[in-house]
N, C-alpha and C positions, 0 to 999 in steps of 0.2 A: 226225567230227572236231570237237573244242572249239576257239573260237575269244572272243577278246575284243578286242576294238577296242582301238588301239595307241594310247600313252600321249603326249603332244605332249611339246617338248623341252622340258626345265626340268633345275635345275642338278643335282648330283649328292647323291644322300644321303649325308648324314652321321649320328654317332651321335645329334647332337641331333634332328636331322629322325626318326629311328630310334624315341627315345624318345618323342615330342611326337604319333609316329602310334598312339603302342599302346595309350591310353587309349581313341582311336577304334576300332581292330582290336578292342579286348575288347568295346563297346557293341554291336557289327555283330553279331561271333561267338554273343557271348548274343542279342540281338535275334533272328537268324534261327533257334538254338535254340527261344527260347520262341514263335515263329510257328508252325513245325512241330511241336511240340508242342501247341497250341492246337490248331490244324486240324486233326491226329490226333486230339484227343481228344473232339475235335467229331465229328468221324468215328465215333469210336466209340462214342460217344454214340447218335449216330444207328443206327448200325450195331448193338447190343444192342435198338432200341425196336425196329427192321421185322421182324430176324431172330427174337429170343424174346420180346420183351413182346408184338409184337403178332399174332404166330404162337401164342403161350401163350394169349393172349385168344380169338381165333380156332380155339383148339383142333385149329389145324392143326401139323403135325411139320412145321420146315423145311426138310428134307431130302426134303420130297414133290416130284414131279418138276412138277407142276403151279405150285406155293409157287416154287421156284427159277427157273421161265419166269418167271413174274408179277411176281417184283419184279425180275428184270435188265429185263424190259423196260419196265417203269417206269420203273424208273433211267435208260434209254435217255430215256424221253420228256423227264423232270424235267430233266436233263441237256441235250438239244436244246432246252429250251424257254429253259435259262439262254444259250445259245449263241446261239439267234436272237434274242432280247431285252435280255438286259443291253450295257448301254454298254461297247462294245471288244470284244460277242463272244467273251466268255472267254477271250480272247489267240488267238495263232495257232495254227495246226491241230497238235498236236504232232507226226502221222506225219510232217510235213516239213519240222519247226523243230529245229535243235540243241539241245543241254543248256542252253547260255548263249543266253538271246533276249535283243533289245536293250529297256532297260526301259519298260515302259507308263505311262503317267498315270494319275494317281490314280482317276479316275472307273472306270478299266476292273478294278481288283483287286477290288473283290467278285464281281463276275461270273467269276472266275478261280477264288477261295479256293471257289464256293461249287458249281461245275463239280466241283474238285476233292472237296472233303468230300461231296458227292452220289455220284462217283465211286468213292471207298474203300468208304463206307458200304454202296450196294448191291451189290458184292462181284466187281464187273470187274477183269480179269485186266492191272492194269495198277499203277505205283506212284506215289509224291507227284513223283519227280523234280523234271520239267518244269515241273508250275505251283509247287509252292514255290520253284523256282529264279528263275521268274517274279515272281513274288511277291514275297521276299526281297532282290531287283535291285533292282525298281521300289522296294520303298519305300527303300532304302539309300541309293540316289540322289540319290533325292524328299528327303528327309530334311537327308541328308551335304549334299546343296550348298547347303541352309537354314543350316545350323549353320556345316557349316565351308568355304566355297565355294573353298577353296586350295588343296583335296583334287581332282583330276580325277574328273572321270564313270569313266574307266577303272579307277581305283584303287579309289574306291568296290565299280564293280562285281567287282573280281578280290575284295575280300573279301567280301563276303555271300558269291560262289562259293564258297571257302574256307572259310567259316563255314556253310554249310548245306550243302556235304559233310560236313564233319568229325562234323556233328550227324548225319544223315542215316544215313550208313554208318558212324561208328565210326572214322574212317582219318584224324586231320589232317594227317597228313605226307603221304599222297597226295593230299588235297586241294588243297593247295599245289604239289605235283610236276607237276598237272595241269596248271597254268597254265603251265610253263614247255613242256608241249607244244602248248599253247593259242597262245601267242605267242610270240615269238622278243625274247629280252632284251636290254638294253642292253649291249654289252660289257664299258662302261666302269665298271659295276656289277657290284660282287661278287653272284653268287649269292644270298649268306645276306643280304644288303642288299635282293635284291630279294624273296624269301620272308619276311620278316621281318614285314612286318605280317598278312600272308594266313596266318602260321603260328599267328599271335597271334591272327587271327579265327578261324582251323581249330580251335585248341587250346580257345578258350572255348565256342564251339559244340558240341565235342565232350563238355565238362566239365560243360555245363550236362542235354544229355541225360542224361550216367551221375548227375544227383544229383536231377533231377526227375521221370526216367522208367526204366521196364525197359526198352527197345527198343535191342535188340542181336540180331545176326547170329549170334553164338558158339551152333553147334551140337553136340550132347552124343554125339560120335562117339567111338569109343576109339581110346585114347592111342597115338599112334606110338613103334613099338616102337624105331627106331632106320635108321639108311641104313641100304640094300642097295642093288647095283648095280640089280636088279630095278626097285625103287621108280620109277627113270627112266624105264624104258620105259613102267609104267603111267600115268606123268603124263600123259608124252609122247601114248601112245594115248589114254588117256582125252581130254585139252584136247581133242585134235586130232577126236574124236569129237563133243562138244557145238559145236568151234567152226564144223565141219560143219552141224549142227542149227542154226546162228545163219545161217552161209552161205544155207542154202538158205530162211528167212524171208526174209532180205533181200532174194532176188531173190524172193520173194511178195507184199511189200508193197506195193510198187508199183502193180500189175496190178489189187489186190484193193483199194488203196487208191483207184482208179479208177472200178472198180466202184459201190462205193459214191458217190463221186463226181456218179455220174450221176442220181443222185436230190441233186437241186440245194437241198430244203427239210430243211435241219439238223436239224429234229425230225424228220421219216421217217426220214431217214438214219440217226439213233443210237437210235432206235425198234428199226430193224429190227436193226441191232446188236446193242440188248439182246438181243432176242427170240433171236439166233442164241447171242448168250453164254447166254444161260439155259440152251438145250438144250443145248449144249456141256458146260455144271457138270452137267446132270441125266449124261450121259454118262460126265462124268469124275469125278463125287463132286463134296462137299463140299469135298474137300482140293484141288480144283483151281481153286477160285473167290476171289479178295481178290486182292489183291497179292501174296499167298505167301510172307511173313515167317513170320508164325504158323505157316503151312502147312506150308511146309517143317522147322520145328521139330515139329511135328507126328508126322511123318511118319517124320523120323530118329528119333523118342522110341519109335515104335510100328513101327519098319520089319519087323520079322519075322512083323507080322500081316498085309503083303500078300505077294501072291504075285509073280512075276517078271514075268506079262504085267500084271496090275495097276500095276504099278510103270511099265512102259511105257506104258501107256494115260495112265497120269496123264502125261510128258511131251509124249506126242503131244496130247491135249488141252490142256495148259495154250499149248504153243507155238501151237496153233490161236486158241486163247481171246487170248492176245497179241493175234498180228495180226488179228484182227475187230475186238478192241476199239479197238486204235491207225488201224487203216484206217478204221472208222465215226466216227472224229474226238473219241473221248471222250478229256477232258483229263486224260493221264496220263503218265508213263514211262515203259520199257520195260525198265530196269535190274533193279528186283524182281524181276518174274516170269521174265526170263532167267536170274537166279540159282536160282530155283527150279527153273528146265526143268535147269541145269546139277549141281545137285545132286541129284534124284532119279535124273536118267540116270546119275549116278554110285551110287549105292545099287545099280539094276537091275545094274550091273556087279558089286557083292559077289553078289549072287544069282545071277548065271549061273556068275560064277570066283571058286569059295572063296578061292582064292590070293592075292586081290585086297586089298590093303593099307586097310582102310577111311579111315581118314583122307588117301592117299596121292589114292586116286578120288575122294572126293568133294569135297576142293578143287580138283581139278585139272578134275572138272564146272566145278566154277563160274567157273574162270578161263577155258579155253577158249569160252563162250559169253558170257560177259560182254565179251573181247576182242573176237568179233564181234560183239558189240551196237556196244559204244561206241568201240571203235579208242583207248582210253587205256590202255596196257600198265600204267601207273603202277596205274589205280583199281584193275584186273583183278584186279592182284598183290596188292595188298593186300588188295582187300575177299577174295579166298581166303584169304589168313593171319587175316582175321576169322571167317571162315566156320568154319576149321579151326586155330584160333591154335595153333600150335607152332614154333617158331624154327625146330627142324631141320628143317622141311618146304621153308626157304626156298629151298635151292640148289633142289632139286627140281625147284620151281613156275617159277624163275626159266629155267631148262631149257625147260620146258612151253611157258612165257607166249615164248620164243624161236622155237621152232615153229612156234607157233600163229601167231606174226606172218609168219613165211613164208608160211603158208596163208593170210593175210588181206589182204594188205599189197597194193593195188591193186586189190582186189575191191571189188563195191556195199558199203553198209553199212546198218544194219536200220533204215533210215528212207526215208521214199517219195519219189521225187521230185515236186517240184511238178507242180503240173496249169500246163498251157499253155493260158489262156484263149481263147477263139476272138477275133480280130482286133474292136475294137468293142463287144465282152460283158462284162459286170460280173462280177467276180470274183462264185462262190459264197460265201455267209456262214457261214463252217466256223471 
């Protein structure tokens, strides 16, 4: 569940207040744009020198099962060492922290940004979400209430949200939609009055991605031929199939987030993480390791060159490789690779049932597991219509994502619950 700290009373907007916030909403939108952009590209930066510069120098293949231990579990240490060392600890633990965290001080965001770009870089099954939404807060905040201190904390923070969804995933109009299931609105405020700046921050975050970078969702599945009453049911099955697969992580994380827990020194702990996500990639390929953007694209480009248990092995690994990586406390999302476990389980479906409407399953993958990641039907829906952009898929999906909330609605959700410190004991430094 997204949640943002409620807004204190002040008078009612008008169109002046409307127009006087939008020059701010577009600074935020782009700002948290070109952050994630930056950190990405940091990321892959880094991510090109470990995997082929210094693998081509070493004259090792990084696809060796050795090569793929060696640097997850590096990553693991570099990673725990920025956690027990940097000032703030890299933020909070994210198996147990929501989407939206409350913002940090200054001192704590590099140790955040640099958690993260370590994170992507050495090829853990996890996404930017969490610490760029961290990150993007804090400095919004930080910033906004230097400049404009007339603007709330709250306000502030609902646009960076807004603007580093809309970047992030491609979706400003769900970015924005989130927040109204995020918090509960002023009544006495229209709607379009309250979405108004968060849409302006969604809209330029998203703009600024399609003109600085390729990084889009839209995978190259064939074209939907048109309704059939059919189509329904495989939505329907499909969702309800991945949002299963999400179900049953959530009630894993915990336990296993526990686990690891119990080695108290942050660097063992995401050590030993790497070291389990290593074998896990050596297990599941190449295609199961990163955050699973790429991958998943991938994968859909070349799907007829795996087989049908292959296809299945890569979700049942990547959904492993998830919760290791989020329960050993490496700072990341869970959103990406969900999408990923929800999209390839939809491929193995064209390969079991020729029948099977390609474009119809493999959005309807990604919405049903994505709903049990993050409980936003809003994001669900649309990041599938990005995954599989076609208008007429919408009644469908809308069908789908209705189900799936049946099946979901009261149950755990894919994050761990806190640890309950022993009476007297100092919280662990995760």
């Amino acid at each position: 569940m997204l949640r943002v700290t409620g807004t204190p009373e002040r008078a009612l907007p008008g169109r002046l207040d409307l127009l006087r916030q939008t020059p701010a909403a577009i600074v935020v939108g782009v700002g948290c744009g070109l952050t994630l952009l930056g950190l990405s590209l940091l990321a892959e930066l880094l991510q090109d020198l470990v995997w082929d510069d210094l693998s081509g120098a070493l004259g090792v293949d990084p696809d060796t099962w050795w090569w793929i231990v060696a640097v997850l579990t590096a990553t693991g240490l570099l990673v725990g060492l920025v956690v027990r060392f940097a000032p703030g600890h890299a933020g909070p633990d994210p198996a147990t922290a929501e989407l939206i965290s409350s913002p940090l001080p200054a001192s704590a965001l590099p140790g955040v940004a640099a958690a993260l770009v370590l994170m992507l870089a050495g090829g853990v099954s996890l996404g930017p979400e969490n610490p760029i939404m961290l990150v993007n807060g804090s400095l919004t905040v930080l910033i906004g209430l230097k400049l404009l201190p007339r603007v709330a904390p709250p306000e502030w923070l609902s646009w960076s949200v807004a603007g580093t969804i809309g970047a992030m995933f491609g979706t400003p109009v769900a970015a924005a939609l989130m927040l109204t299931e995020a918090q509960p609105g002023d009544p006495r405020i229209p709607l379009w009055n309250r979405l108004f700046a968060p849409l302006v921050s969604a809209a330029s975050g998203s703009a600024t991605m399609l003109l600085l970078s390729d990084m889009d969702m839209h995978l190259d599945v064939p074209g939907y031929e048109g309704f059939h009453l059919g189509d329904v049911a495989w939505a329907v099955a499909v969702a309800l199939l991945t949002a299963l697969l999400g179900l049953a992580a959530s009630y894993l994380i915990t336990p296993l987030h526990r686990l690891f827990q119990r080695i108290t020194n942050p660097v063992l702990a995401l050590t030993v993480g790497g070291f389990v996500l290593g074998w896990l990639g050596v297990l599941g390929g190449r295609e199961t390791l990163f955050k699973g953007l790429d991958e998943m694209k991938s994968v859909t480009d070349h799907v007829a060159d795996y087989s049908n248990g292959e296809l299945a092995l890569m979700v049942v690994v990547k959904l492993a490789a998830l919760l290791v990586a989020a329960a050993s406390s490496f700072r990341g999302g869970r959103i990406f690779p969900a999408v990923f476990v929800g999209v390839v389980a939809g491929w193995t479906v064209t390969g079991v049932f020729d029948s099977a409407p390609p474009a119809v399953v493999v959005a309807a993958g990604a919405l049903g597991i994505t709903i049990a990641a993050t409980r936003s039907g809003w994001l669900s829906l649309f990041l599938a219509a990005t995954v599989v952009p076609d208008v007429d898929l919408l009644p469908i999906l809308l069908i789908a994502t209705l189900a799936v909330w049946l099946l979901v609605a009261g149950r755990h959700e894919l994050r761990a619950d806190p640890p309950v410190p022993a009476t007297g004991a100092p919280d662990p430094v995760r």
